[in-house]
PDB file of the backbone (N, CA, C, O) and the ligand in Angstrom, with CONECT records:
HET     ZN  A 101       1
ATOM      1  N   UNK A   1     -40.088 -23.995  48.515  1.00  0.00           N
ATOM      2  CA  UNK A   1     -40.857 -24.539  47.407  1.00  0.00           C
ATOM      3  C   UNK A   1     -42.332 -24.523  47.769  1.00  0.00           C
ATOM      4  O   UNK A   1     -42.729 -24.728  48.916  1.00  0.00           O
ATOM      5  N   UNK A   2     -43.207 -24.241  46.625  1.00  0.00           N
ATOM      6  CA  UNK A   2     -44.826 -23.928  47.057  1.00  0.00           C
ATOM      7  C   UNK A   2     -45.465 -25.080  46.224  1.00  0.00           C
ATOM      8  O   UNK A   2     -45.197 -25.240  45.033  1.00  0.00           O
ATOM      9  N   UNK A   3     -46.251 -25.802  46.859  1.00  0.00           N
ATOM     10  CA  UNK A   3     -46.668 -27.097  46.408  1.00  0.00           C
ATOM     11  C   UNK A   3     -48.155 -26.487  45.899  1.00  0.00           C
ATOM     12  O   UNK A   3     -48.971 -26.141  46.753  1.00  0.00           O
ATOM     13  N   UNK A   4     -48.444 -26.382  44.560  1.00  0.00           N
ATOM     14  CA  UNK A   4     -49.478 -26.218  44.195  1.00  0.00           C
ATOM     15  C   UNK A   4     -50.884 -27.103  43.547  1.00  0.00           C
ATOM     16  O   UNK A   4     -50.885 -27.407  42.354  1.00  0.00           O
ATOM     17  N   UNK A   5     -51.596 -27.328  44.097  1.00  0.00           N
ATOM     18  CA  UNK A   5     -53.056 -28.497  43.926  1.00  0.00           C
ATOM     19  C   UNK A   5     -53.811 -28.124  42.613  1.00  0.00           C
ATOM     20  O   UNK A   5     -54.613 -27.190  42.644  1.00  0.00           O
ATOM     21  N   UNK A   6     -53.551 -28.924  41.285  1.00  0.00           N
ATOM     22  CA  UNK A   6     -53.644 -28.650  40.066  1.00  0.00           C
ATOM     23  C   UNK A   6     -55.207 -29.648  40.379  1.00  0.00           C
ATOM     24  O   UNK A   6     -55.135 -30.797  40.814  1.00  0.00           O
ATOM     25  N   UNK A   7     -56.209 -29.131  40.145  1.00  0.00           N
ATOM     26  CA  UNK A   7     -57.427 -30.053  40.094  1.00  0.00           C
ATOM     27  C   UNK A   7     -57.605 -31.535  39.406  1.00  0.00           C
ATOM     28  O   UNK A   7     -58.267 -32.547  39.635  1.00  0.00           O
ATOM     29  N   UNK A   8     -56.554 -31.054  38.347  1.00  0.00           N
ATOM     30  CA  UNK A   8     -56.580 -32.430  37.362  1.00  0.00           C
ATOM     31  C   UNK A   8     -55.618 -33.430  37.969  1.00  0.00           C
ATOM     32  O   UNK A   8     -56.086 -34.516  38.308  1.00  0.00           O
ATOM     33  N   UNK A   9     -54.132 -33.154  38.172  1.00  0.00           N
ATOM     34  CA  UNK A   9     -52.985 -33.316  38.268  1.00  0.00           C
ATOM     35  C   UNK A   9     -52.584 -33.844  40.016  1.00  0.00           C
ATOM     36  O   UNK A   9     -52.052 -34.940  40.190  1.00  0.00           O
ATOM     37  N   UNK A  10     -52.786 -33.280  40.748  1.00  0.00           N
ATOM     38  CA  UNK A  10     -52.595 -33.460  42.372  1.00  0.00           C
ATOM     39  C   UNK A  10     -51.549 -31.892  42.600  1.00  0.00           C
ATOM     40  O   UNK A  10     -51.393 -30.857  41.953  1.00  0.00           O
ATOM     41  N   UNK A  11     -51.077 -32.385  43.725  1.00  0.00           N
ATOM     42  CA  UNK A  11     -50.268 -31.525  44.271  1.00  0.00           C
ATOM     43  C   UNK A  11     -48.672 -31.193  43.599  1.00  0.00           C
ATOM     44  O   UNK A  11     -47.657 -31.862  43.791  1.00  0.00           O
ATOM     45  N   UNK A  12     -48.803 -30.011  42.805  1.00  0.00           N
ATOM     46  CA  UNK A  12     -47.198 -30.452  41.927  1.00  0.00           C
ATOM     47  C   UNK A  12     -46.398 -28.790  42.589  1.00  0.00           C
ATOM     48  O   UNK A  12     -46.912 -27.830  43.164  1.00  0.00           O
ATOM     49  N   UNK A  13     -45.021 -29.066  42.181  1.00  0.00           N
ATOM     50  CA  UNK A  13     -44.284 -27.913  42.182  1.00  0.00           C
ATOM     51  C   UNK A  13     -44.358 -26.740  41.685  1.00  0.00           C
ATOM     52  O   UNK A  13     -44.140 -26.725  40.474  1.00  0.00           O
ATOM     53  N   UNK A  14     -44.662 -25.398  42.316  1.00  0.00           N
ATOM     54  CA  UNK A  14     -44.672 -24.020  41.495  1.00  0.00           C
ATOM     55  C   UNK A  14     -44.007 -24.317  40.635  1.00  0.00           C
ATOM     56  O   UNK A  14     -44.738 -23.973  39.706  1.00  0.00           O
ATOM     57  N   UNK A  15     -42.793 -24.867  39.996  1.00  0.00           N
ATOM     58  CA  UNK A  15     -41.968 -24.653  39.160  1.00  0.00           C
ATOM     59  C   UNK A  15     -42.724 -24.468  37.819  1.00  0.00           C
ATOM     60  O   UNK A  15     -42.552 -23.580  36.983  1.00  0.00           O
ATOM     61  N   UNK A  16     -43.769 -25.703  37.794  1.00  0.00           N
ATOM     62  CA  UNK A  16     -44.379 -26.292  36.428  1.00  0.00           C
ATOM     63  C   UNK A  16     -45.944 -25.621  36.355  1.00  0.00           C
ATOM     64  O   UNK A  16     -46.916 -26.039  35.725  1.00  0.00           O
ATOM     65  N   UNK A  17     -45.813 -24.287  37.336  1.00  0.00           N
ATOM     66  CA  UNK A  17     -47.063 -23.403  36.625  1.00  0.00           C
ATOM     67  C   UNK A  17     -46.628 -21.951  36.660  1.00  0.00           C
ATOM     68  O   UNK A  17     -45.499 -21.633  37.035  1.00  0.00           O
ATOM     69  N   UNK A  18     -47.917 -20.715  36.100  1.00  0.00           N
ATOM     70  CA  UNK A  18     -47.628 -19.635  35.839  1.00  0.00           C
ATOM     71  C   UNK A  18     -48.589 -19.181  36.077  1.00  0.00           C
ATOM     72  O   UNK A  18     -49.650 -19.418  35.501  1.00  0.00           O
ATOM     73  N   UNK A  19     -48.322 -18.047  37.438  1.00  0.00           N
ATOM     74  CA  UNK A  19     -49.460 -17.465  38.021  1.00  0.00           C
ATOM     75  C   UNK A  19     -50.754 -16.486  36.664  1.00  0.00           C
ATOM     76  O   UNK A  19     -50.107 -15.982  35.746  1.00  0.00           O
ATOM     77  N   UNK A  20     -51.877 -16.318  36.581  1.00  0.00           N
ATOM     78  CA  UNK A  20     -52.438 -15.301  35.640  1.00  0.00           C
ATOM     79  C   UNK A  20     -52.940 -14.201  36.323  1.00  0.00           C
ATOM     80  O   UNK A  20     -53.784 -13.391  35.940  1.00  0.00           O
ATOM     81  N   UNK A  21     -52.238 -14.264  37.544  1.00  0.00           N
ATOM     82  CA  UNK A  21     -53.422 -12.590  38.570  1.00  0.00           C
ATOM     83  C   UNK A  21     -54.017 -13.194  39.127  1.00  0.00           C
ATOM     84  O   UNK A  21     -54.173 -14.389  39.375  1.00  0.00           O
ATOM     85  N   UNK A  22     -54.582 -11.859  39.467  1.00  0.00           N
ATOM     86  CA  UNK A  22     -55.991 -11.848  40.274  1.00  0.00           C
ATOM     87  C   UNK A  22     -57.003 -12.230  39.457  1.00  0.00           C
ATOM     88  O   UNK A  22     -57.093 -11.605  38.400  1.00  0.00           O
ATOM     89  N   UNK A  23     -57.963 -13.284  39.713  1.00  0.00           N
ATOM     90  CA  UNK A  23     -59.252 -13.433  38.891  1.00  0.00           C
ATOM     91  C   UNK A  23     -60.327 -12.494  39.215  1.00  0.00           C
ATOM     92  O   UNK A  23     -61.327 -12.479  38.498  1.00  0.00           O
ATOM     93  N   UNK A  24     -60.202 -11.535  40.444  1.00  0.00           N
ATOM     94  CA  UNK A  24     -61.333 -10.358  40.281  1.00  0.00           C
ATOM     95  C   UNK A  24     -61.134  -9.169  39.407  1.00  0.00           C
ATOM     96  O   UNK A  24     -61.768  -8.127  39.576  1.00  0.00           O
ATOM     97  N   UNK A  25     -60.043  -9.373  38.258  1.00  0.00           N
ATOM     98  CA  UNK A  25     -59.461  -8.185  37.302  1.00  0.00           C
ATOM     99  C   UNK A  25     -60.802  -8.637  36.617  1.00  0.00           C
ATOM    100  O   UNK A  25     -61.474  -9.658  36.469  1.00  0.00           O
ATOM    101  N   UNK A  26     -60.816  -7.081  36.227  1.00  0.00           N
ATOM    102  CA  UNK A  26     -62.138  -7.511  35.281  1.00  0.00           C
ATOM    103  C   UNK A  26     -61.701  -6.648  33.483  1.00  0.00           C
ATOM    104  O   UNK A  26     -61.497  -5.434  33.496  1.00  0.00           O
ATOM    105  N   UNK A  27     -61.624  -7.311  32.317  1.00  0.00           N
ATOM    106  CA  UNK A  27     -61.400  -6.766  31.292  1.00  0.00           C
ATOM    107  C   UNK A  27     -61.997  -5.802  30.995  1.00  0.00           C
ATOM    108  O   UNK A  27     -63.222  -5.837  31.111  1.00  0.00           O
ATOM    109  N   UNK A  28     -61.173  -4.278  30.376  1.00  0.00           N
ATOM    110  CA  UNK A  28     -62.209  -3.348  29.720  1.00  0.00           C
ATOM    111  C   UNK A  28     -63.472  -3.743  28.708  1.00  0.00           C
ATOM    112  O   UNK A  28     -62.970  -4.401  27.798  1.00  0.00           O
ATOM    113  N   UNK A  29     -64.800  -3.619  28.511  1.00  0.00           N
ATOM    114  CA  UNK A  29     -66.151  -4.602  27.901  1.00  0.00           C
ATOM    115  C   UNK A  29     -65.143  -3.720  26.052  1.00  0.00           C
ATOM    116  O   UNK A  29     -65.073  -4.333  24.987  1.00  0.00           O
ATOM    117  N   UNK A  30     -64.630  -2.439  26.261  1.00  0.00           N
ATOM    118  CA  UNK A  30     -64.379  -2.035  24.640  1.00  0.00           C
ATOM    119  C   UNK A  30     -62.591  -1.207  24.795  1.00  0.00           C
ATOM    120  O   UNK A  30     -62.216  -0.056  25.019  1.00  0.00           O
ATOM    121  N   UNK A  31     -61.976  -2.349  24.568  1.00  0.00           N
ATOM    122  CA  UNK A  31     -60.273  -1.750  24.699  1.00  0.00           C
ATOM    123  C   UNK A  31     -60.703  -0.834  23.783  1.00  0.00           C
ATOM    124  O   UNK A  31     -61.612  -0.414  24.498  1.00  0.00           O
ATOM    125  N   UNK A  32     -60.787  -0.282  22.949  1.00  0.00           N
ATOM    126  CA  UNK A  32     -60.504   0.574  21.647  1.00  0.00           C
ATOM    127  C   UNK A  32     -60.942   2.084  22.798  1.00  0.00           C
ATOM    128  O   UNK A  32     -60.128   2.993  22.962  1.00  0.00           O
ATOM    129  N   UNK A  33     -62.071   2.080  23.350  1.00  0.00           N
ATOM    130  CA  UNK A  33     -62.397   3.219  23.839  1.00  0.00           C
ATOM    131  C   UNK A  33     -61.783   3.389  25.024  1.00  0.00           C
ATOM    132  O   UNK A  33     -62.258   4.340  25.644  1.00  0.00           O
ATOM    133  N   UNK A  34     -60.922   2.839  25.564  1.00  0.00           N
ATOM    134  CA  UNK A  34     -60.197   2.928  27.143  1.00  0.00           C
ATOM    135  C   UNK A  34     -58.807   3.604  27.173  1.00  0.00           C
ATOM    136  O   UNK A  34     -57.690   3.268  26.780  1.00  0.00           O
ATOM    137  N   UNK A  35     -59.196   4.431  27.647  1.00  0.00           N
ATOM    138  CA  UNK A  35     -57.320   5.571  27.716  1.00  0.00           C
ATOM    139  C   UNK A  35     -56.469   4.667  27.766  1.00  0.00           C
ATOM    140  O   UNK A  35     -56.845   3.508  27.941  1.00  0.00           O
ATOM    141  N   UNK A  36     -55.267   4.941  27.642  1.00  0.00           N
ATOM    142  CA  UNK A  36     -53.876   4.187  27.494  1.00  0.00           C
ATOM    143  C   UNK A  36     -53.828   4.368  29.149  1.00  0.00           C
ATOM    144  O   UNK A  36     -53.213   3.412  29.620  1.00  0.00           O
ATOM    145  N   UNK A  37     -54.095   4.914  29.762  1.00  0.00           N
ATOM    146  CA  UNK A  37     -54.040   4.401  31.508  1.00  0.00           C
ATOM    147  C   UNK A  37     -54.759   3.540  32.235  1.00  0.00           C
ATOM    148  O   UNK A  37     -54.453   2.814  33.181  1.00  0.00           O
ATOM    149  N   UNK A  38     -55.980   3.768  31.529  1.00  0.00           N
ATOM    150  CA  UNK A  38     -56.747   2.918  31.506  1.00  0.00           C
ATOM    151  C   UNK A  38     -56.752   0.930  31.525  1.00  0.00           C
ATOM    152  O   UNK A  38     -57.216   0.004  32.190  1.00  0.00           O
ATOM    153  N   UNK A  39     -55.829   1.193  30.215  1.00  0.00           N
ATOM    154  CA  UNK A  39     -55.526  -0.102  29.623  1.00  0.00           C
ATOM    155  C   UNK A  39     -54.360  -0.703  30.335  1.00  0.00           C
ATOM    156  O   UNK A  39     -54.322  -1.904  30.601  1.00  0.00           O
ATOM    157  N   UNK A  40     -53.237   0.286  30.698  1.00  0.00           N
ATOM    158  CA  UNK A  40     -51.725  -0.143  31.597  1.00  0.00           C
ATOM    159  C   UNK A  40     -52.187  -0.667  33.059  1.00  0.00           C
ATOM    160  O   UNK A  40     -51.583  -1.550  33.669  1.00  0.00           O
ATOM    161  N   UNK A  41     -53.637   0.170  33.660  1.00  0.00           N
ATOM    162  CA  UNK A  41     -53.993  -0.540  34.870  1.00  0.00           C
ATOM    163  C   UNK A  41     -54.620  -1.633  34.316  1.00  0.00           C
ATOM    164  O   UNK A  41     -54.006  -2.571  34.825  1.00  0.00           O
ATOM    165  N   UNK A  42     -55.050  -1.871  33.943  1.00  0.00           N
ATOM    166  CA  UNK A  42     -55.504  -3.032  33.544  1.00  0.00           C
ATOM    167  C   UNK A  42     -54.683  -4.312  33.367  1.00  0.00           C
ATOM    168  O   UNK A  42     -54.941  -5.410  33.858  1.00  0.00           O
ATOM    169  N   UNK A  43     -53.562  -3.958  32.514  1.00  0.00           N
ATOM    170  CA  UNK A  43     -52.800  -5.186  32.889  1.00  0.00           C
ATOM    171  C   UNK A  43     -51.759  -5.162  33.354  1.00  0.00           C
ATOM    172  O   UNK A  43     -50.999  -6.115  33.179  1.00  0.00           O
ATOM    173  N   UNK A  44     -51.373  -4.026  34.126  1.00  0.00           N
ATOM    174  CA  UNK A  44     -50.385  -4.000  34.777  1.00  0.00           C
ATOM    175  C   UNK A  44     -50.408  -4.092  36.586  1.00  0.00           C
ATOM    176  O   UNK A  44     -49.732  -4.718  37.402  1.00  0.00           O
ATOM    177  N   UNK A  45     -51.387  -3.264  36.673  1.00  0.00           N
ATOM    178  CA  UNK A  45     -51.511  -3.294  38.417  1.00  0.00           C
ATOM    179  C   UNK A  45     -52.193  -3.937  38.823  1.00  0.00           C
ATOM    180  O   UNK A  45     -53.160  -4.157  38.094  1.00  0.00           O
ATOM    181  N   UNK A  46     -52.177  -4.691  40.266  1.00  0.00           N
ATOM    182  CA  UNK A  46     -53.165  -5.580  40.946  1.00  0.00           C
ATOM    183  C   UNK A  46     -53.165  -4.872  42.207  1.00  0.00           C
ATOM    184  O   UNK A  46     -52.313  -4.041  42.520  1.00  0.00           O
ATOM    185  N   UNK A  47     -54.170  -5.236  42.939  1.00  0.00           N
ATOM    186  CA  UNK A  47     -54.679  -4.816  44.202  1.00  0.00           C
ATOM    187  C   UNK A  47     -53.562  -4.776  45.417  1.00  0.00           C
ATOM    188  O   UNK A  47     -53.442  -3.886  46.260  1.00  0.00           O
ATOM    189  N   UNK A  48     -52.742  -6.035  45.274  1.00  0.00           N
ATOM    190  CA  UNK A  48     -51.461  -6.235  45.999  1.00  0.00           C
ATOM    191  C   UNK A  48     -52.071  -6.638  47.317  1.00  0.00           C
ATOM    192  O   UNK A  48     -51.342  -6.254  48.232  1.00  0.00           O
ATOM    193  N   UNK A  49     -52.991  -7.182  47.688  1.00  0.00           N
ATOM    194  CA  UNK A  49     -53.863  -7.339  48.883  1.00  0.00           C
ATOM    195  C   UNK A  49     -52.743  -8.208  49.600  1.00  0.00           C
ATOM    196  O   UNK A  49     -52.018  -9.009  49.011  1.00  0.00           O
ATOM    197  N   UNK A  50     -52.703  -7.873  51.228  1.00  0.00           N
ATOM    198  CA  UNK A  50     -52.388  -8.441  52.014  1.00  0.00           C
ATOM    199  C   UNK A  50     -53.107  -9.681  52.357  1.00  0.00           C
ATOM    200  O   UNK A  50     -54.246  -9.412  51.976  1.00  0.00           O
ATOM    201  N   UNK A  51     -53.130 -10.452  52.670  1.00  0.00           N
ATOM    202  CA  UNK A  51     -54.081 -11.982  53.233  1.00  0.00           C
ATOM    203  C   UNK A  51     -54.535 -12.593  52.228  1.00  0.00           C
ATOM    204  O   UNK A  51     -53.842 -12.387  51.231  1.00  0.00           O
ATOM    205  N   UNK A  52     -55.567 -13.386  52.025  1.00  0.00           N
ATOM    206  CA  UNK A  52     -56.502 -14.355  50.546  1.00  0.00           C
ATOM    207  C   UNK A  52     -56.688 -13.415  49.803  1.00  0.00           C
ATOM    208  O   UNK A  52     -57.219 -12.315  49.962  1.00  0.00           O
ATOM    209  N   UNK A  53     -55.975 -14.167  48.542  1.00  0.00           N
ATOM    210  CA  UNK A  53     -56.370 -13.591  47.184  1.00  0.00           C
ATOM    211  C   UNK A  53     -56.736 -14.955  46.079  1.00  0.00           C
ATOM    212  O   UNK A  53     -56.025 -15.945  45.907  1.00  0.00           O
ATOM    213  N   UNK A  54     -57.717 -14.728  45.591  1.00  0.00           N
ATOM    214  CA  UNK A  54     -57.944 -15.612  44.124  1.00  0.00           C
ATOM    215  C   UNK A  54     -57.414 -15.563  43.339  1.00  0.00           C
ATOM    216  O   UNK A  54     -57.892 -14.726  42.574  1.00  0.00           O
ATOM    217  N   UNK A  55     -56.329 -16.140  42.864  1.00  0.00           N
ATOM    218  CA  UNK A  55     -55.780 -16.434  41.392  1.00  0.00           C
ATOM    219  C   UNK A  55     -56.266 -17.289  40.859  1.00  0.00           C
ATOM    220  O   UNK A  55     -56.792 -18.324  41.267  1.00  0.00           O
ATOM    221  N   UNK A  56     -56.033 -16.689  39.445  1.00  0.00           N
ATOM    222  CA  UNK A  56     -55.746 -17.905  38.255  1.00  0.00           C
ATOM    223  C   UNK A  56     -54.346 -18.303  37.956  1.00  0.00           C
ATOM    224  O   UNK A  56     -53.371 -17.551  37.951  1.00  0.00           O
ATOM    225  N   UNK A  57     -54.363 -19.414  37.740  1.00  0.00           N
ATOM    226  CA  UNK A  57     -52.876 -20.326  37.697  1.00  0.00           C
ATOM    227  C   UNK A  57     -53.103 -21.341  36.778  1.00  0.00           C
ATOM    228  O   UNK A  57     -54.064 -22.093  36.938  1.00  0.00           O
ATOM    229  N   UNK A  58     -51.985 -21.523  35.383  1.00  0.00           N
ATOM    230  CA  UNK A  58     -51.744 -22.250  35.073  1.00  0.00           C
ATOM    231  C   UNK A  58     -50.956 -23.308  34.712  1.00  0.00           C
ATOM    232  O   UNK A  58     -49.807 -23.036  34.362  1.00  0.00           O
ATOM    233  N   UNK A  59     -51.244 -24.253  34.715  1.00  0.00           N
ATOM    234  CA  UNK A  59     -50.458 -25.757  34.898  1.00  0.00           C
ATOM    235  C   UNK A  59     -50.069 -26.021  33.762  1.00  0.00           C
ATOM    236  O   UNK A  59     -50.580 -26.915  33.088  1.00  0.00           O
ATOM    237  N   UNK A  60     -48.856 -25.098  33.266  1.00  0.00           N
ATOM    238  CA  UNK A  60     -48.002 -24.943  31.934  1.00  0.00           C
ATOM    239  C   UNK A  60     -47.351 -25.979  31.563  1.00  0.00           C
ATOM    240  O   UNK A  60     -47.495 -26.482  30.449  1.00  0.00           O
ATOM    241  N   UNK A  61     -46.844 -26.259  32.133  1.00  0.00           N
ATOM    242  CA  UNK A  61     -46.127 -27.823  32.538  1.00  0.00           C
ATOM    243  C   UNK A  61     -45.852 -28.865  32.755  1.00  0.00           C
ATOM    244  O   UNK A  61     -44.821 -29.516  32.920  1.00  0.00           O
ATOM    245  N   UNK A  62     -47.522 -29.109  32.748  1.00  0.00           N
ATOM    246  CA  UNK A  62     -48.539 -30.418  33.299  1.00  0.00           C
ATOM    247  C   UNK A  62     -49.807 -30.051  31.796  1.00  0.00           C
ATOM    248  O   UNK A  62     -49.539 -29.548  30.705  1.00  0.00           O
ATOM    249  N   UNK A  63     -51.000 -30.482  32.263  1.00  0.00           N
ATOM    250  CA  UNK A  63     -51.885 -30.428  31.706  1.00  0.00           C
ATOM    251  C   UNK A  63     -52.204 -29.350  30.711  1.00  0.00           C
ATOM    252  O   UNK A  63     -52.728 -29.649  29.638  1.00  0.00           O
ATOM    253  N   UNK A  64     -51.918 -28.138  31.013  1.00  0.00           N
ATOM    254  CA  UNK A  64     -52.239 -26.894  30.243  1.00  0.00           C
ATOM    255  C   UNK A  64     -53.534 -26.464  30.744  1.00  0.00           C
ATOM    256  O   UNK A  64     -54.308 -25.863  29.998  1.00  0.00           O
ATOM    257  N   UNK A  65     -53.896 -26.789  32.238  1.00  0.00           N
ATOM    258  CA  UNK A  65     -55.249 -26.050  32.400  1.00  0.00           C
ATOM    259  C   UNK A  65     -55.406 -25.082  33.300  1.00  0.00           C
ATOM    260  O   UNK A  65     -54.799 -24.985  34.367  1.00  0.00           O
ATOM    261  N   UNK A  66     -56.302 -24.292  32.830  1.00  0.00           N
ATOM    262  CA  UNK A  66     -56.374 -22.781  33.682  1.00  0.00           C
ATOM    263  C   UNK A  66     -56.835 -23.732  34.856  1.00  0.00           C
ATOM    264  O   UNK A  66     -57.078 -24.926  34.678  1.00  0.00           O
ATOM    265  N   UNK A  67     -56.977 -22.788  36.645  1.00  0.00           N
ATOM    266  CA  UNK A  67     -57.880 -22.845  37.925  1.00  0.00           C
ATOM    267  C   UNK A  67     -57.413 -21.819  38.988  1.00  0.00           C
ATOM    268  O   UNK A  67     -56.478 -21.312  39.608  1.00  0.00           O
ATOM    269  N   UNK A  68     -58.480 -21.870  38.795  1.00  0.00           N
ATOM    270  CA  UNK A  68     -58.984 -20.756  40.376  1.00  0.00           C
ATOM    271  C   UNK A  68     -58.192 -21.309  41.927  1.00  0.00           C
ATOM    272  O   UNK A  68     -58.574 -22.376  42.406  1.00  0.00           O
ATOM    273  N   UNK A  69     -57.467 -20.777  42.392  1.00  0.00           N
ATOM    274  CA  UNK A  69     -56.702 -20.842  43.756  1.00  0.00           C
ATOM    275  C   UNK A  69     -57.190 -19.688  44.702  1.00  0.00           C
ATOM    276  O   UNK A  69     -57.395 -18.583  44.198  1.00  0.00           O
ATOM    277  N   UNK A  70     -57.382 -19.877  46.007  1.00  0.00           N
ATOM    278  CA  UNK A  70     -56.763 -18.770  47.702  1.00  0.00           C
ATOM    279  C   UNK A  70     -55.916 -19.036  47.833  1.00  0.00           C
ATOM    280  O   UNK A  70     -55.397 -20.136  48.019  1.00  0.00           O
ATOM    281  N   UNK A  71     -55.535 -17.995  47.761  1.00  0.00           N
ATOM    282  CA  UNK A  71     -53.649 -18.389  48.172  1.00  0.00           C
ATOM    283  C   UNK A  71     -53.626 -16.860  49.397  1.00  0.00           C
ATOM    284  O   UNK A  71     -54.245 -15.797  49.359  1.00  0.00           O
ATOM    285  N   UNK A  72     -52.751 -17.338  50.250  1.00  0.00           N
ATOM    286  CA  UNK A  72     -52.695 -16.441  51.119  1.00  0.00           C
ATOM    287  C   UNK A  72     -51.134 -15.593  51.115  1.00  0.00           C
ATOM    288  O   UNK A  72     -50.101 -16.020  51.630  1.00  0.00           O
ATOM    289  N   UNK A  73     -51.269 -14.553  50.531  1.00  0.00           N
ATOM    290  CA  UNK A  73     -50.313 -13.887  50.195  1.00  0.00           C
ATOM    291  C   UNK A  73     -49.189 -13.677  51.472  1.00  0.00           C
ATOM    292  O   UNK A  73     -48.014 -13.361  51.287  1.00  0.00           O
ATOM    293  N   UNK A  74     -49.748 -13.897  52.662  1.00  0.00           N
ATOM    294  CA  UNK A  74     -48.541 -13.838  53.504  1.00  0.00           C
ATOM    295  C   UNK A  74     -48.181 -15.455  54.383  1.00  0.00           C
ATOM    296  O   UNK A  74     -47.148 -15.608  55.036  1.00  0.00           O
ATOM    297  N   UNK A  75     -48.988 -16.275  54.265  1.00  0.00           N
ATOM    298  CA  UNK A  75     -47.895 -17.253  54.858  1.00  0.00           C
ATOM    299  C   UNK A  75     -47.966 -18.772  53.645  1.00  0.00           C
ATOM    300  O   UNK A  75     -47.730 -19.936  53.968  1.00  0.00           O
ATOM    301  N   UNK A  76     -48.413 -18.201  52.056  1.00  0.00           N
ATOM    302  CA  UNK A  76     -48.504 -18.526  51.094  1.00  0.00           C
ATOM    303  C   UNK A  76     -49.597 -19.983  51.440  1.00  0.00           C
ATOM    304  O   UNK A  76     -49.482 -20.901  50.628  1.00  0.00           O
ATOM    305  N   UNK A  77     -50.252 -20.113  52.185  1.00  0.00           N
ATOM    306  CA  UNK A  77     -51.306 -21.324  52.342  1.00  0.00           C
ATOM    307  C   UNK A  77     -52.238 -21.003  51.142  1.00  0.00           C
ATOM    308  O   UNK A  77     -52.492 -19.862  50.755  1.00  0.00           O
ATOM    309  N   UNK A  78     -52.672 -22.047  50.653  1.00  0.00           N
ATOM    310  CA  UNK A  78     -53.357 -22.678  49.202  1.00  0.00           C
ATOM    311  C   UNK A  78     -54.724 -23.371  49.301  1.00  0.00           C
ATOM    312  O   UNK A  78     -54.962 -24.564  49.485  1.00  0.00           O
ATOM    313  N   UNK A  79     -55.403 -22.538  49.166  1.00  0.00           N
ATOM    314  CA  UNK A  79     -57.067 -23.404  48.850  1.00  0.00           C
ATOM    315  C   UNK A  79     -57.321 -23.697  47.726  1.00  0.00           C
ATOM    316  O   UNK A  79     -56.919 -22.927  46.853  1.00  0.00           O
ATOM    317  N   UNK A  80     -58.079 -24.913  47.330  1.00  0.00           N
ATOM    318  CA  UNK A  80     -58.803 -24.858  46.141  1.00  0.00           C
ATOM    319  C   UNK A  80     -60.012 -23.802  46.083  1.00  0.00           C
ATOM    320  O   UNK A  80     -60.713 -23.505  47.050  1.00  0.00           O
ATOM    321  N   UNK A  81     -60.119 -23.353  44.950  1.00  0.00           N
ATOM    322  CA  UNK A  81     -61.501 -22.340  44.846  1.00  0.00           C
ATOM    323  C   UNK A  81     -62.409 -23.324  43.905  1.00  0.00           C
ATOM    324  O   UNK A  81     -62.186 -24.461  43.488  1.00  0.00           O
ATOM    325  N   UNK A  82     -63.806 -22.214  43.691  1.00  0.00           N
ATOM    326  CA  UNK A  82     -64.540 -23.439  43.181  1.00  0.00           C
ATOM    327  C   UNK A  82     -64.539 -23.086  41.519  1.00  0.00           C
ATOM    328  O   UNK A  82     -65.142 -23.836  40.752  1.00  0.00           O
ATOM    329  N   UNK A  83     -63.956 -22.121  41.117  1.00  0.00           N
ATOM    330  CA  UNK A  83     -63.740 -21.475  39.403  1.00  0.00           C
ATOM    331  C   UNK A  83     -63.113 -22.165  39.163  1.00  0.00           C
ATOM    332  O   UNK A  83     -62.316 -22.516  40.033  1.00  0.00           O
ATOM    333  N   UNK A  84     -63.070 -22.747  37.959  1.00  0.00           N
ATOM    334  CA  UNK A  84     -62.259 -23.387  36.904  1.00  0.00           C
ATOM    335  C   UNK A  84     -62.965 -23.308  35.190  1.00  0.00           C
ATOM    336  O   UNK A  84     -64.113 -23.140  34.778  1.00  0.00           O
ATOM    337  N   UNK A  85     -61.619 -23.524  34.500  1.00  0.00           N
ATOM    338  CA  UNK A  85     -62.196 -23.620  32.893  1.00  0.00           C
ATOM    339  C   UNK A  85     -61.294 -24.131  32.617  1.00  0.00           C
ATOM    340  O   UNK A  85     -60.353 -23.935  33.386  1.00  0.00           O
ATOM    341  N   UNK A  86     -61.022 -25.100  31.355  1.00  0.00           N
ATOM    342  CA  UNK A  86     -60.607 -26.283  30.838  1.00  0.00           C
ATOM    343  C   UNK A  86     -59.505 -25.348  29.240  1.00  0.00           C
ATOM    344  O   UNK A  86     -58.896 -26.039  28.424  1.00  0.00           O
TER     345      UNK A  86
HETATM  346 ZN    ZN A 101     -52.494 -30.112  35.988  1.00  0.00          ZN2+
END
């Protein structure tokens, strides 16, 4: 079980959130003009980085609020980051 630190909330169970990626994805600025490969990397592939990565995670379950996490993809340790939006 991965105990996740909801800014609002405290320390609650992965169960009651839903990862959103990587927060260094960056949106196409004009979908209409972006190849259909274009657009599938976009929301389909992530970097898959070994060690700290920034997510966004939300607390579906709890509050309903987006935040910024380090999470360390291999021995799953959890920082707060300093991004957030409400
Ligand atoms: Zn919360």
């Amino acid at each position: 079980m991965l105990l996740i630190p909801c800014p609002w909330c405290g320390q609650r169970n992965e169960d009651e959130f839903m990862c959103g990626g990587e927060s260094a994805r960056v949106r196409p600025d004009d979908p209409a003009s972006t190849t259909d490969a274009q657009w599938s990397d976009y929301l389909y592939n992530s970097t898959n980085h070994k060690g700290v990565v920034r997510e966004w995670w939300w607390h579906v379950n709890g509050c309903t609020k987006w935040f910024v996490i380090d999470r360390d993809t291999v021995t799953h340790a959890i920082q707060p980051a300093s991004e957030e939006i409400s």
